[in-house]
C-alpha positions in Angstrom: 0.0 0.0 0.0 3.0 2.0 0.0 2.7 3.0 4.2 4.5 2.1 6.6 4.8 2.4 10.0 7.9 3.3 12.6 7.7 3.0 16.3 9.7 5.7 18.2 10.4 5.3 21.9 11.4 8.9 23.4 13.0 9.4 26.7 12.7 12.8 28.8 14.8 13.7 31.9 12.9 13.4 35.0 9.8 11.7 33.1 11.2 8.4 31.4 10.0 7.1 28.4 6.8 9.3 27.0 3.8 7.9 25.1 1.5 9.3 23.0 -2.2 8.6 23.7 -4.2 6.3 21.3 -5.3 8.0 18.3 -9.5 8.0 17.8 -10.3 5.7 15.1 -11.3 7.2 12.2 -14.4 8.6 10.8 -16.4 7.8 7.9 -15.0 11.4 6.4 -11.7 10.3 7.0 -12.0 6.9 5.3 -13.3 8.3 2.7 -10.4 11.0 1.5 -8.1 8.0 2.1 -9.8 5.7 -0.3 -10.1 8.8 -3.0 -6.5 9.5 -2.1 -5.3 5.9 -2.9 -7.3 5.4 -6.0 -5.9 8.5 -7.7 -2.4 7.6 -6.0 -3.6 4.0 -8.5 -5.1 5.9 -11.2 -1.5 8.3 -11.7 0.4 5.0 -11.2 -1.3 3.8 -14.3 -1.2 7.0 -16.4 2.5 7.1 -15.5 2.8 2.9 -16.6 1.4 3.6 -20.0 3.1 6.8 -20.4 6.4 4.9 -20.5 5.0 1.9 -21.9 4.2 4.5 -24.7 7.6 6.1 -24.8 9.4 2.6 -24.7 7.8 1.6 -27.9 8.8 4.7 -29.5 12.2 4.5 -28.8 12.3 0.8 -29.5 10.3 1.9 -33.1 13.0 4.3 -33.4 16.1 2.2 -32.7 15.0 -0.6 -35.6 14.5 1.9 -38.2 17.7 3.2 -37.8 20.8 1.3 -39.3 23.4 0.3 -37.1 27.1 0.6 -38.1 29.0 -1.7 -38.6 31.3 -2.5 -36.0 35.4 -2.5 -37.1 37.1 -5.9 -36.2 40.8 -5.7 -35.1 43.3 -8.1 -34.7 46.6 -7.6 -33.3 
């Protein structure tokens, strides 16, 4: 999915190791934006595929239709 997740343990002076409170689980709102966010994260991923899919088979076109030289052979 492309997250990821990190545990960080911090330690204060005079307090010791300091947690953060449990986050609220999310709202409906909040699932939402994520789900749009992650199909038009999928959506670019494709655009950007077939974009150099595209360009690829151009330069692939281009590279047969030109003649390669021939390559010198020495011998010593």
């Amino acid at each position: 999915s492309g997250e990821r997740t990190q545990q960080v343990d911090i330690y204060f002076s005079f307090i010791g190791n300091f947690s953060f409170p449990e986050a609220a689980p999310p709202t409906p709102e909040e699932l939402a934006a994520k789900e749009k966010r992650l199909k038009k994260l999928a959506n670019q991923r494709a655009a950007h595929q077939r974009f150099y899919a595209k360009k690829k088979a151009a330069h692939k076109r281009q590279n047969q239709s030109e003649p390669q030289p021939e390559k010198e052979l020495r011998t010593a």
